[in-house]
Residue frames as a rotation matrix with the C-alpha (Angstrom) as fourth column:
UNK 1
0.472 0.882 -0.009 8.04
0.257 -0.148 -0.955 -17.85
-0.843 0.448 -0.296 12.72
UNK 2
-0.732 -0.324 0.599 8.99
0.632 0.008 0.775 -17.85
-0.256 0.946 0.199 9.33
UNK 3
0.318 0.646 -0.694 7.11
0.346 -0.761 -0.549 -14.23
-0.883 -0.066 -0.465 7.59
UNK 4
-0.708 0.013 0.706 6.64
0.601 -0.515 0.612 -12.88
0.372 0.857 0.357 3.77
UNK 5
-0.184 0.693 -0.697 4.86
0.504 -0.542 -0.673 -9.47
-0.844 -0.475 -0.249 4.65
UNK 6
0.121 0.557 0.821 4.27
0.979 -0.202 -0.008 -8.65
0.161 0.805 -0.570 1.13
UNK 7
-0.024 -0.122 0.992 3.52
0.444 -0.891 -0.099 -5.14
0.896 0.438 0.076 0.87
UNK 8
0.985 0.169 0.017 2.87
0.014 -0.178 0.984 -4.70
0.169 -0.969 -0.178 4.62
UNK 9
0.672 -0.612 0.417 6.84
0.729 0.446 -0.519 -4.71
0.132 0.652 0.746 4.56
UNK 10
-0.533 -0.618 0.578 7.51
0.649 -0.737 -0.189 -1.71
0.542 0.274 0.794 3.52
UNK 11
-0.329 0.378 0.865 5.19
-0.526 -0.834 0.165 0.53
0.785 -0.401 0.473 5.81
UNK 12
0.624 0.693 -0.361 3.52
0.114 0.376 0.919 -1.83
0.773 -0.615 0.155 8.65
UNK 13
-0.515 -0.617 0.595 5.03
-0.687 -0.119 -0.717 -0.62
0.513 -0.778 -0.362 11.92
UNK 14
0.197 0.774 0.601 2.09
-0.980 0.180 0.089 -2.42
-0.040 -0.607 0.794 13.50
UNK 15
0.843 0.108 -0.528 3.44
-0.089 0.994 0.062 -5.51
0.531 -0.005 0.847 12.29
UNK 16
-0.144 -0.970 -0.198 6.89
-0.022 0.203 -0.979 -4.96
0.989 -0.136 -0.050 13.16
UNK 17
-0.032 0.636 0.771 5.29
-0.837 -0.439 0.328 -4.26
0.547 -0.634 0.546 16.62
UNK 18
0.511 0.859 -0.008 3.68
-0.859 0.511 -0.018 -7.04
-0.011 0.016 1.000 16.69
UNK 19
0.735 -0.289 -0.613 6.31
0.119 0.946 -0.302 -9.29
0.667 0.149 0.730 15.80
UNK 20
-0.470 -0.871 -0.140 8.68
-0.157 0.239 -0.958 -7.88
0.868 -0.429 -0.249 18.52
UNK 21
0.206 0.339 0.918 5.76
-0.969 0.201 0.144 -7.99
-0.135 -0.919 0.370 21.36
UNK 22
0.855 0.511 0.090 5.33
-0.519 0.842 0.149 -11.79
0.000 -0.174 0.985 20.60
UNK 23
0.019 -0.650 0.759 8.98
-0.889 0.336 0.310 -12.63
-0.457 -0.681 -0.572 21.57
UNK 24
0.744 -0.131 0.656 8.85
0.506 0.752 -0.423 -15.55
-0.437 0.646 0.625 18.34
UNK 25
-0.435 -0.890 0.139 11.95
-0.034 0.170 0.985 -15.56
-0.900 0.423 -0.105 16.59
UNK 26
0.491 0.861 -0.129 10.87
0.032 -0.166 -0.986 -14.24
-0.870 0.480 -0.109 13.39
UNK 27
-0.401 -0.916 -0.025 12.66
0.277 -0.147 0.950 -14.87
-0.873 0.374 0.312 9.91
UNK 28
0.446 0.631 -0.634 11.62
-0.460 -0.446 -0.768 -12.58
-0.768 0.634 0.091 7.14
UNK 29
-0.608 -0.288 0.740 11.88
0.622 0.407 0.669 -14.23
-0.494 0.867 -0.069 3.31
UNK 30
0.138 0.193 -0.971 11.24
-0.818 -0.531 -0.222 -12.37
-0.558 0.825 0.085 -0.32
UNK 31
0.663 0.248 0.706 10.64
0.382 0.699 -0.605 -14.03
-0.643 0.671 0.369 -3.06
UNK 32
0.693 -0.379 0.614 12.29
0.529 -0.310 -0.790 -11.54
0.490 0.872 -0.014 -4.76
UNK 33
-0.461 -0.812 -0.358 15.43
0.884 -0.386 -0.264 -9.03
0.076 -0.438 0.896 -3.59
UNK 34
0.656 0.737 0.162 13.69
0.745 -0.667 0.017 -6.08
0.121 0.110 -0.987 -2.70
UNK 35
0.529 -0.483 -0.698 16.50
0.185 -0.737 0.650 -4.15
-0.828 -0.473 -0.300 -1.71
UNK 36
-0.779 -0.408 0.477 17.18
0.533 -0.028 0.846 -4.44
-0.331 0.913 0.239 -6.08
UNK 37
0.330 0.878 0.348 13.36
0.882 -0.418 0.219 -2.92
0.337 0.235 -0.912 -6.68
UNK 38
0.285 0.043 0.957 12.40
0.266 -0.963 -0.036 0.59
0.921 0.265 -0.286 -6.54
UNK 39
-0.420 -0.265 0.868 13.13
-0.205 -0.904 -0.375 2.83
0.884 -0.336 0.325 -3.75
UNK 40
0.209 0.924 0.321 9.80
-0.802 -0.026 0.597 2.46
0.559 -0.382 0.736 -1.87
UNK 41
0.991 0.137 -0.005 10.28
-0.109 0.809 0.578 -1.36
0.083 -0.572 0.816 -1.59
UNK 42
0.220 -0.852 -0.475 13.80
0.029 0.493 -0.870 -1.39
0.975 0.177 0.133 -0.96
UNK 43
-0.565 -0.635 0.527 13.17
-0.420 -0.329 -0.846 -0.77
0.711 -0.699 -0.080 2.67
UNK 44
-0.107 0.526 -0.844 11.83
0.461 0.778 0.427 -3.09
0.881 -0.343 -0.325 5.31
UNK 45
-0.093 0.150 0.984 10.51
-0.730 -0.682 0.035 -2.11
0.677 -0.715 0.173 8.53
UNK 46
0.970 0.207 0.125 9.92
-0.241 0.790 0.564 -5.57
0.018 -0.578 0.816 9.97
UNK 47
0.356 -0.928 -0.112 13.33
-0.057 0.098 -0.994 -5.80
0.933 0.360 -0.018 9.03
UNK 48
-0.390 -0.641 0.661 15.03
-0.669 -0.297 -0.681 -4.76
0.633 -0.708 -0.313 12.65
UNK 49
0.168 0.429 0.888 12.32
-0.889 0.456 -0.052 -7.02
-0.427 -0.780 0.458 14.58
UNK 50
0.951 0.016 -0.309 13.45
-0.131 0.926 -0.355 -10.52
0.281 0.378 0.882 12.63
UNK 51
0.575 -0.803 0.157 16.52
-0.541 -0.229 0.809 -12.08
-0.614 -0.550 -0.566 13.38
UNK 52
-0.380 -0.724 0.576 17.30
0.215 0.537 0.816 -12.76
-0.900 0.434 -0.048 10.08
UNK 53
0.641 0.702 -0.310 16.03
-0.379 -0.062 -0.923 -12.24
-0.667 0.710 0.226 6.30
UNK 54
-0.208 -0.304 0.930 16.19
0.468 0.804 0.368 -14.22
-0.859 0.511 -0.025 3.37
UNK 55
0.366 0.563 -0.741 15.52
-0.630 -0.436 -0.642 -12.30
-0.685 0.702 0.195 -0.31
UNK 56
0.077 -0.412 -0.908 16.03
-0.974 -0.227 0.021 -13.03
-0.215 0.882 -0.419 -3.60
UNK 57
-0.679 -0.609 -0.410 15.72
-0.728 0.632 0.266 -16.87
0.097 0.479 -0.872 -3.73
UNK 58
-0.161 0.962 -0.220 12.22
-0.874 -0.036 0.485 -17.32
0.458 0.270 0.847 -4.50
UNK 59
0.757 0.652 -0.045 10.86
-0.367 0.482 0.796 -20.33
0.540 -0.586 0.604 -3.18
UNK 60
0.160 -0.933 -0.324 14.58
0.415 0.361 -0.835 -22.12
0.896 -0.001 0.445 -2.42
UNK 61
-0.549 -0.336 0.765 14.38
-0.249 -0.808 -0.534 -18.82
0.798 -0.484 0.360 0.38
UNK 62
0.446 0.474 0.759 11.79
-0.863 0.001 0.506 -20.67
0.239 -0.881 0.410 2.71
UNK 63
0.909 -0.090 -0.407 13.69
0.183 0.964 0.194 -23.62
0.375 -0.251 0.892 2.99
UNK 64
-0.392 -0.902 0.181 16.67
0.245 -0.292 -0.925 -21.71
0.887 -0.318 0.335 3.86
UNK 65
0.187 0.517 0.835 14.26
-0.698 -0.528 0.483 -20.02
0.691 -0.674 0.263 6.52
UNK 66
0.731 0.658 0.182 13.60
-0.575 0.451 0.683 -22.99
0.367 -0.604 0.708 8.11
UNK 67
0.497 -0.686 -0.532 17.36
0.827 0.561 0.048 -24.38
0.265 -0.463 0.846 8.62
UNK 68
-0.289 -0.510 0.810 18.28
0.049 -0.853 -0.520 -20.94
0.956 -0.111 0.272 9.63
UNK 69
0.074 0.895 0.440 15.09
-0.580 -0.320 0.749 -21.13
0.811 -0.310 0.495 12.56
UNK 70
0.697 -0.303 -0.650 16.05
0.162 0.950 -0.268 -24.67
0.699 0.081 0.711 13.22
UNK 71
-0.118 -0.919 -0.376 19.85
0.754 0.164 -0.637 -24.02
0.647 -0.359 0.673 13.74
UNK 72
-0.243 0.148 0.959 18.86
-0.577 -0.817 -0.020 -20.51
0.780 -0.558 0.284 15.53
UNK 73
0.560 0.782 0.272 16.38
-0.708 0.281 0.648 -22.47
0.430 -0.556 0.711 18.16
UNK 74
0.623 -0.561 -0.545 18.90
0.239 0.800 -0.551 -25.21
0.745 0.213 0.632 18.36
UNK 75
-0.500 -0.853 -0.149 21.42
0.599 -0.216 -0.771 -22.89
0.626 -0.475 0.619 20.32
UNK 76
-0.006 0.299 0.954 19.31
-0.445 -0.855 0.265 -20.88
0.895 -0.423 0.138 21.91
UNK 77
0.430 0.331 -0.840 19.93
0.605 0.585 0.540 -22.76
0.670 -0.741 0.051 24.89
């Protein structure tokens, strides 16, 4: 699963939850580098439940997602 959580991000435990019950491989993308922004958003909580994140290379950053996912899924044998 490929996952911009917007503002849900920075406070949703429920998602992070959520994305480790459902056992998808989950890569998180920013448009932007949040971990350059204020304080607040410089910290992800979904963060620890992805197995990977992408920031800072607006749109260019889902297409990385998706040959990261790819090659990830690839080896998981």
């Amino acid at each position: 699963m490929i996952i911009n959580a917007g503002a849900l991000t920075h406070y949703s435990y429920a998602l992070h939850d959520a994305i480790v019950d459902s056992k998808i491989p989950t890569v998180e993308v920013h448009l932007s580098n949040i971990k350059a922004r204020e304080p607040w958003r410089a910290q992800s909580v979904i963060e620890p439940a992805c197995i990977h994140t992408i920031m800072g290379k607006k749109l260019q950053g889902y297409l990385e997602a998706v040959d990261y996912l790819a090659e990830h899924l690839n080896h998981a044998d």
